[in-house]
Each structure stands twice: as structure tokens, then as C-alpha cells.
N, C-alpha and C positions, 0 to 999 in steps of 0.2 A: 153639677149634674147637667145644666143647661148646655155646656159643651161640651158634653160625653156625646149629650142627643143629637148636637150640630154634627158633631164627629160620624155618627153614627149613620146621618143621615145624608151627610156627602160622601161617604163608603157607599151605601144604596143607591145613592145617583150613578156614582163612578158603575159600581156594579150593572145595574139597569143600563148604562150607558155602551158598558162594555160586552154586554149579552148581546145586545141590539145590533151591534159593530159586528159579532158573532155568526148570530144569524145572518145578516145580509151577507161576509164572507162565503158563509155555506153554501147561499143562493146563486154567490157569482159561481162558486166552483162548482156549483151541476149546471149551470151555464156553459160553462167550460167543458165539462165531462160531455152534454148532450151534444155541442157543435163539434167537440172534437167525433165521437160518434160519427156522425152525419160526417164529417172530411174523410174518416174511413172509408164508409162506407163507397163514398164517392170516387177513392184511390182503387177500391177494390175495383169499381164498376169500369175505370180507365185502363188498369191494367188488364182486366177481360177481353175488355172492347180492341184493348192493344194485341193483346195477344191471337186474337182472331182474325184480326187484319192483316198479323204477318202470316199467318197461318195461311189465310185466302194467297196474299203476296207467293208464298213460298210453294203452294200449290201452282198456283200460275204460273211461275217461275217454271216448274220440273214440267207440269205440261206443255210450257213451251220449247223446252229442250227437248221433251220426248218426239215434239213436232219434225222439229229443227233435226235430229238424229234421222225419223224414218224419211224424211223428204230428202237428204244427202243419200239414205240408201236407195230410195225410187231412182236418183240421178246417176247415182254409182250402175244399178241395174241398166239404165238407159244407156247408158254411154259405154258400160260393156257389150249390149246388143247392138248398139252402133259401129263399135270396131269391128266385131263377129262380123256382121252383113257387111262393113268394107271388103274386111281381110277373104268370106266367102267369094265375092265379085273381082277377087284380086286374083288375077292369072298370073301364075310362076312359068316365066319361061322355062323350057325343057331344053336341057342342056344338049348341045350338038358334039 
């Protein structure tokens, strides 16, 4: 009977031992669960911030091209007013 109770009572150990082992697993993995959280969250907040920056980018971009198009047409306009007042001051001689 004396070794039934040894028996009995290193199973209890073991057990309590292995609860204990348990519990702290559990503890690391909402450890895990919370920081993983938090690196979401933080992926979400880069990918936002990424996304608005190309967006700024790509705004600027089309604005500068829309610059860049009406300024070649101001210069187009110019430089056909330029020929115009050449070709007006340009005398065609009259044929004899």
C-alpha cells in the first residue's frame, strides 16, 4: 500500500507539474496572439501610409504632365502667332 501511495503521489507531482508547464504554454501563446496583433496592426498602418504616398506621388505625377501638356500648347500657340506676323510682313512679289 506504501507504494501504491509513492506511486500515486508522483503521478500528482507529474500531473501538477504538467498543468503548471500548461498554463505557462497558454501564457506564451496570448503572448504570441497579442504581438502578433500589434505587427498587424502596424502592416495595416504602413500599407495605408504606403498607399497615400503613391497616391500623393501619382497625383503629382498627372499634375505635372497636365503642366507640361498646356505649357507645349501656350508654346505651340506662340510660335504659330509668330509665323502668322512673319508670313503677314512677308511681301510676295507680284509677278511681272
Amino acid at each position: 500500500m506504501a507504494e501504491s501511495n509513492n506511486m500515486l503521489s508522483l503521478q500528482d507531482s507529474e500531473l501538477n507539474s504538467v498543468r503548471a508547464e500548461v498554463a505557462e504554454l497558454r501564457k506564451k501563446v496570448s503572448n504570441l496572439k497579442s504581438n502578433l496583433s500589434i505587427a498587424e496592426t502596424v502592416v495595416l498602418e504602413v500599407e495605408k501610409r504606403h498607399s497615400l504616398k503613391l497616391a500623393i506621388v501619382y497625383s503629382k505625377v498627372n499634375a505635372n504632365a497636365q503642366d507640361d501638356i498646356e505649357l507645349e500648347a501656350e508654346e505651340e500657340i506662340m510660335l504659330e502667332d509668330s509665323i502668322s506676323k512673319v508670313l503677314d510682313n512677308f511681301e510676295v512679289p507680284h509677278s511681272m
